[in-house]
N, C-alpha and C positions, 0 to 999 in steps of 0.2 A: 630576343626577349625570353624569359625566364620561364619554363612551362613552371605550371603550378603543381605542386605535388598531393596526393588524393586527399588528406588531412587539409590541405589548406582547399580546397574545392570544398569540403565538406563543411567545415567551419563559416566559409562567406555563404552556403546556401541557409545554415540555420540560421546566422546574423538575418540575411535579407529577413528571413522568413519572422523574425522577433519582431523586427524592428516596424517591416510591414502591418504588423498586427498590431505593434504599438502604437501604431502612427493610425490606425484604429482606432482605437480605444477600446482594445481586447484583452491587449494582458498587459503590465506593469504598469498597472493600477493602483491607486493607493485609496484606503476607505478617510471618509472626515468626520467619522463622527466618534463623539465624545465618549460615548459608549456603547457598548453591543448589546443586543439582547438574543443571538444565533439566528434571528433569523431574517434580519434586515442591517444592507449596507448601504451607504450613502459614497458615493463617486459623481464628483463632478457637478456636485449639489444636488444630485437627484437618490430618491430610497427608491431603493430595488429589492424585491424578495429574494434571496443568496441560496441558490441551488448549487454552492461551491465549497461546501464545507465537510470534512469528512469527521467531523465528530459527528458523528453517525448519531451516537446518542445523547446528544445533548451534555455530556457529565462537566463537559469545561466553561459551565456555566452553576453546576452546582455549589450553592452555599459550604457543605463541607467541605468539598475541594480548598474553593479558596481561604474557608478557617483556619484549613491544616498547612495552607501554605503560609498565612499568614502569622501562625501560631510560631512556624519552624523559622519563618524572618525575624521573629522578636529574639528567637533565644540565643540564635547561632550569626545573626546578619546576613549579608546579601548572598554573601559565598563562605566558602569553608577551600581555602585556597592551600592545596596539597597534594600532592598525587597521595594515592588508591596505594601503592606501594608501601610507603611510609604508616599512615594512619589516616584512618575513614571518619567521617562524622557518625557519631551514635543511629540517625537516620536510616542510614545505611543498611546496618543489618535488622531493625525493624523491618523495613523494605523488603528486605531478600527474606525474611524469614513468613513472610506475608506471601509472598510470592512462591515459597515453599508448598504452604498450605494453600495455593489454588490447583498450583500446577502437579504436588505431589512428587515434582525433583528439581534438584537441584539448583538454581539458574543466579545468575551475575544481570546486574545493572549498566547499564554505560548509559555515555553522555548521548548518543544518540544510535539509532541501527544502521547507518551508514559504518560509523565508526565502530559499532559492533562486528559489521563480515570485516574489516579489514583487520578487528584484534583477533576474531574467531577460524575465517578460513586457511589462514596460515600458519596456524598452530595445529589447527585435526589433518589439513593433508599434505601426507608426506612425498617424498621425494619419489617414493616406488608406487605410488597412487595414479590413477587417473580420475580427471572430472568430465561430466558430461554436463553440459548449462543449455534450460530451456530456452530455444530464441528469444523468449519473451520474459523471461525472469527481472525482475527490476534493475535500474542501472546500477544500484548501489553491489549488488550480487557479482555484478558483470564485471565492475570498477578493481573490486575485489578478487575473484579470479584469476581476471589478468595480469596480475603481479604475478604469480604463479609459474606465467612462461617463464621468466626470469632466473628461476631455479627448473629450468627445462621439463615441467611436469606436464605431461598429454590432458590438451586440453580439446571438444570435441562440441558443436553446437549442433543441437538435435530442434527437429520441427516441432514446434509448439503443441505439447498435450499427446505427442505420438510415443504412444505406448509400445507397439509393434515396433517401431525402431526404436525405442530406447530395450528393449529386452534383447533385441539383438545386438546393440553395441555393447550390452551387459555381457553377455555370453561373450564375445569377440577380447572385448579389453579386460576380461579373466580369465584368460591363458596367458596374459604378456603382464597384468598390472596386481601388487597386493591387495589393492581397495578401488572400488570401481564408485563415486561418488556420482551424484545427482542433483544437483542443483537446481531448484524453482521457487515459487511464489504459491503459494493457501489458496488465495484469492488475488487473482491478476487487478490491478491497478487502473488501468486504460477501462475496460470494459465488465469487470466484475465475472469473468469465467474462473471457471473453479479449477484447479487441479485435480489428477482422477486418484485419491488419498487412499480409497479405495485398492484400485489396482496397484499403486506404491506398495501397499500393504503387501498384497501378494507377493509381489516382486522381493521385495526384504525376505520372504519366507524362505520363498523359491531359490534364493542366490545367496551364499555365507556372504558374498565379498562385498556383496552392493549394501553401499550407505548413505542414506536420505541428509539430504537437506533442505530446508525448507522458510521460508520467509514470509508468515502469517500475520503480518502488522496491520491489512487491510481486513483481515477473519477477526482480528482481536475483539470482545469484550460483547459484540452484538451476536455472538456466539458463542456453543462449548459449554459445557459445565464449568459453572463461575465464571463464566465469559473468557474462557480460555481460548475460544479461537475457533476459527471452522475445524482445522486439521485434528483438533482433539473433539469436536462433532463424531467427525467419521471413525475413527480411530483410538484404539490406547497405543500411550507409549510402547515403544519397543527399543531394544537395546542396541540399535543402529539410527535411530534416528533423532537427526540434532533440530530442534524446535529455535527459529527464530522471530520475535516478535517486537514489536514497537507500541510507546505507551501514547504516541503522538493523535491517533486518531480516536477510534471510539470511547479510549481508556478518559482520555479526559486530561491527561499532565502530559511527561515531555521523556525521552528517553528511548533507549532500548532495553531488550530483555534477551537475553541467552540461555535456555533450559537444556541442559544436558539429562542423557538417560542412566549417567551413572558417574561416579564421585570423580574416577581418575583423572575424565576430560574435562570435567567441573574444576580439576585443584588446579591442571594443568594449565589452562587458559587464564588462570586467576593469577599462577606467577610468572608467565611468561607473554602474557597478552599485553599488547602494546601500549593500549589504553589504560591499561592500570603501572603504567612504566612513566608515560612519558605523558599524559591528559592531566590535568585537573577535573576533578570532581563533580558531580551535577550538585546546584543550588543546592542549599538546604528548604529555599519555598517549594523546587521542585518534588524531593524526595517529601516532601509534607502532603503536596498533593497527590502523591501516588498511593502511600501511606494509609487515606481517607481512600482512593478509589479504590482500593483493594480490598476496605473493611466493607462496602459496598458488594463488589463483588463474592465475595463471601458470604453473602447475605440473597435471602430471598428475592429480595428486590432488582436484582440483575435479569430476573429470569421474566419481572414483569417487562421492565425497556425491552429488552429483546423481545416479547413478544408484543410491543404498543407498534415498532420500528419492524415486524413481521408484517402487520397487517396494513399498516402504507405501503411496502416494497410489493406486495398481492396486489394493492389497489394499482399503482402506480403502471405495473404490467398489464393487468386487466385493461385499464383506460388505454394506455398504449395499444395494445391488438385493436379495441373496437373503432380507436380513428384512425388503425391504418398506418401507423407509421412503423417506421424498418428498425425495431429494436434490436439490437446485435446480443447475441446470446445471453437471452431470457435466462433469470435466473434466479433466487431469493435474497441473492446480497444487494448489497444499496447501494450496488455503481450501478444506474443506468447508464446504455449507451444508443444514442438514436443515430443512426448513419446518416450522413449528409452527401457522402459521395468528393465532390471534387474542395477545394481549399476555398474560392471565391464564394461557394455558396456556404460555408462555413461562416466565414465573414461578415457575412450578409444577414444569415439569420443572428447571429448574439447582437450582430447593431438593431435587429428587428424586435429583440426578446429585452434589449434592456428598455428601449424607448417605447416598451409597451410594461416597464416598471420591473424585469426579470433577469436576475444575470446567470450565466451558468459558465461550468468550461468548457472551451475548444479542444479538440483532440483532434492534434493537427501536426505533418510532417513537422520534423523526423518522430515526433514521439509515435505515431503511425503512419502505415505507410502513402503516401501520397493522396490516391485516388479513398482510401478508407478517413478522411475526415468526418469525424464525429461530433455529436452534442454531446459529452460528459455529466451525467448529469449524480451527482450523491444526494440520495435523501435521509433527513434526519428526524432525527423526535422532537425538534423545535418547530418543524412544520408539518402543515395540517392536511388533507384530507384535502381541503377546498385549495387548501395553494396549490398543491400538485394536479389537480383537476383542473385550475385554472393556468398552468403554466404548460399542459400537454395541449389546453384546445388552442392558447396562445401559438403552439406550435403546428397544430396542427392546420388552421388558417394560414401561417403564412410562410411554412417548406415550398406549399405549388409554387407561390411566386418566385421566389427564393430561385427555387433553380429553375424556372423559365427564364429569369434575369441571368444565372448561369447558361446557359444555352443546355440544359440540361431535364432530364426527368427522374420520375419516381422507379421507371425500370432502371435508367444508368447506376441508379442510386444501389438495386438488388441485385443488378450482375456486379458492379465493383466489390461487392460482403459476399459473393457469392449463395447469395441466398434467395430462398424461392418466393414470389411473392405471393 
């Protein structure tokens, strides 16, 4: 018989793992209602308050949004079907010159920031380059990279958030390499920890050769001067580091966004970037809606959502320490993560939290690691005060059970996160 080779071991444990949860009624789920209002889905005939949304702030429910996209479907139709190569819709550089003046350089649009690292990472690094990629960088960063081997370029995964070894494979892979690149995430995805933008900063100082990359689409809009992002929080631009960001969550419309820190690697990617070769264009409803969030942005009023979506993400934590559950690193952005410990009791609690009217997501192998099952939880500016209040004591009643029915406790739960109780 065939032994199975580690790709195909790996593939049948995700499958089982989906399908088990499907056969759930955990994830590939579909909503039935007619319309949304952000903060209520209907599955399976029943409304559930929806702690699963990462428009953070509400904007992809705002009226402008949808005028400007509606405005840009009358003029131009559904699409504007042509590659970026050829000729752009007028849209377009509205857009980017909008985006000019939030972020103060340069940056390109695509069709999404997946398809962003894949037109971007292959263009800035070159053949006499190394990369270093945070273990936990998002898949799309990783996806993108590893194309890379392909043209033999040293590629090198470094422990999550470790400074001290990333300064040392700085110093090590800048005796043998031109450019020592870095690759992570603003604000990690799974759990809401931050990267240390911070020490990045130093390290850019400290080393000519090292150059940042970065992936800020979950920091986007609920932070930053004009909602530019957590990394531009901590930080001004500097002349090694490449800003990428996503319009899909807090912003409110749909896309990517690529800001470079200076023209050459801005023209460079524009004519040689794959996306603008071989893709079709984003919508004109889409570029309508970006168009309106961006005059938002630009505007006072970004500074008030970010601070209404401040003081939930405060409350949200607060209530979490006082009843005791195992929040995984505490923090001001609006990924909660409450650790659950093993997969079954994972399970167990989202059947426990919708049939008490609440849905949230699972964080659950492979996307973490096995015994780290988590409640995922994103809060937004569509809910209240009282839903999150009511959706922690929900949880908090019914974790004991949860993992007594797992053969399990509230210690297993803080040795698996390594954290103190």
């Amino acid at each position: 018989m065939e032994q199975k080779t580690k790709h195909a071991q790996q593939m049948e444990i995700v499958n089982q793992v989906a399908s088990l949860a499907a056969q759930l009624g955990i994830v590939h789920n579909e909503t039935e209602d007619v319309s949304l209002d952000g903060k209520h889905i209907r599955i399976r005939g029943q409304d559930l308050l929806f702690f699963g949304s990462c428009g953070y702030l509400g904007l992809e429910y705002d009226k402008r949004l949808s005028e400007g996209a509606i405005d840009a479907i009358r003029k131009y139709g559904t699409q504007f079907s042509s590659s970026r190569a050829y000729v752009s819709s007028r849209f377009y550089k509205q857009a980017e010159d909008l985006m000019l003046d939030m972020f103060g350089k340069p940056a390109v649009l695509v069709q999404s920031l997946t398809l962003g690292h894949l037109t971007n990472i292959p263009v800035l690094v070159d053949d006499n380059d190394a990369v270093i990629l945070d273990s936990q960088a998002h898949d799309s960063i990783q996806n993108a990279v590893y194309g890379l081997r392909m043209r033999n370029i040293k590629v090198e995964l470094v422990r999550h958030n470790r400074m001290d070894v990333l300064e040392e494979r700085i110093r090590e892979l800048s005796k043998h390499y031109r450019k020592v690149w870095y690759m992570c995430d603003g604000v990690y995805s799974m759990q809401g920890d931050f990267a240390p933008v911070k020490d990045l900063r130093k390290l850019l100082e400290q080393y000519e050769q090292f150059n940042l990359y970065i992936d800020d689409i979950h920091g986007m809009s609920w932070s930053g001067p004009n909602g530019t992002g957590y990394v531009l929080s901590q930080t001004d631009f500097h002349e090694r580091l490449y800003l990428t960001t996503g319009l899909t969550k807090a912003y409110g419309a749909a896309g990517g966004l690529l800001v470079f820190p200076e023209k050459a690697s801005y023209q460079l990617v524009r004519n040689v970037g794959k996306s603008f070769i071989f893709s079709i264009q984003m919508p004109p409803m889409v570029l309508g809606a970006i168009i309106e969030s961006a005059k938002i942005h630009l505007s006072d009023e970004i500074y008030t959502m970010q601070n209404e979506l401040r003081k939930k993400v405060d409350y949200f934590n607060a209530k979490t320490k006082q009843l005791g559950l195992p929040l995984i690193n505490e923090s001001y952005s609006p990924i909660g993560f409450i650790g659950v410990g093993k997969p079954d009791t994972g399970y167990n609690m989202v059947n426990r939290l919708m049939k008490n009217g609440y849905y949230v997501n699972l964080s659950v192998f492979p996307s973490v690691s096995f015994n780290n099952t988590g409640l995922r939880i994103p809060i937004n500016n569509k809910l209240s005060i009282e839903d999150i209040d009511g959706l922690l004591n929900c949880i908090a009643v019914n974790l004991p059970i949860a993992l007594e029915e797992s053969s399990a406790t509230m210690t297993d739960v803080y040795r698996s996160f390594k954290l103190v109780a």
